[in-house]
C-alpha positions in Angstrom: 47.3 -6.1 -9.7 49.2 -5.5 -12.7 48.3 -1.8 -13.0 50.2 -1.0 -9.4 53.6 -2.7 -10.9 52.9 -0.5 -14.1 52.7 2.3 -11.7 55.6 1.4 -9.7 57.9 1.3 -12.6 56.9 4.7 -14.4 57.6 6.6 -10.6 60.9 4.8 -11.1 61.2 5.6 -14.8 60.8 9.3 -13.7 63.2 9.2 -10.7 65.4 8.4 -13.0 64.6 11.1 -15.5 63.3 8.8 -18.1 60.5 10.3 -19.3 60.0 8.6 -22.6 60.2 5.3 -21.0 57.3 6.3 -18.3 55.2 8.0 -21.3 55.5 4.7 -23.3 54.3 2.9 -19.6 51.5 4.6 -19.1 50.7 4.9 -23.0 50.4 1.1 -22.6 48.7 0.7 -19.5 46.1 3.1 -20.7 45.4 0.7 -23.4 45.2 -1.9 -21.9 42.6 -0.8 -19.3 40.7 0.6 -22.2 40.7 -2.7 -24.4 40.4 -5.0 -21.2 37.4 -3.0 -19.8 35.5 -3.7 -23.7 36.0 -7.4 -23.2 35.2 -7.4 -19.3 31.8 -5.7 -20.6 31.4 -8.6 -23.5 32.1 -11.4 -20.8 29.1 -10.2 -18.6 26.9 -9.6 -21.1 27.6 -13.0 -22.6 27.3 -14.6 -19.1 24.0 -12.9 -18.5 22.7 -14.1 -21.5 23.7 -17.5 -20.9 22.2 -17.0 -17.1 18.5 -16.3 -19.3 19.0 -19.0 -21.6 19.4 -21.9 -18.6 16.5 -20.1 -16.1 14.1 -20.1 -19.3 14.2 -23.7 -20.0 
């Protein structure tokens, strides 16, 4: 949900000819998706281990 407000904000950044203020925008948003979608990976894979562990009891 975040990511559409991110988006909204750099279209206004450029409509008002601020490029450096939508380049640092979607610099950040980038990273975040990137970083976030690492831990989103380490949460399922910790939940699907946990899933094995309580079945093989």
């Amino acid at each position: 949900m975040a990511n559409i407000w991110n988006t909204g904000a750099i279209g206004l950044a450029v409509a008002w000819q601020r490029f450096e203020i939508a380049l640092v925008l979607s610099l950040v948003n980038f990273l975040t998706l990137r970083i976030m979608s690492g831990v989103k990976e380490d949460m399922d894979h910790e939940k699907e281990n946990e899933e094995e562990s309580e079945s093989g009891e």
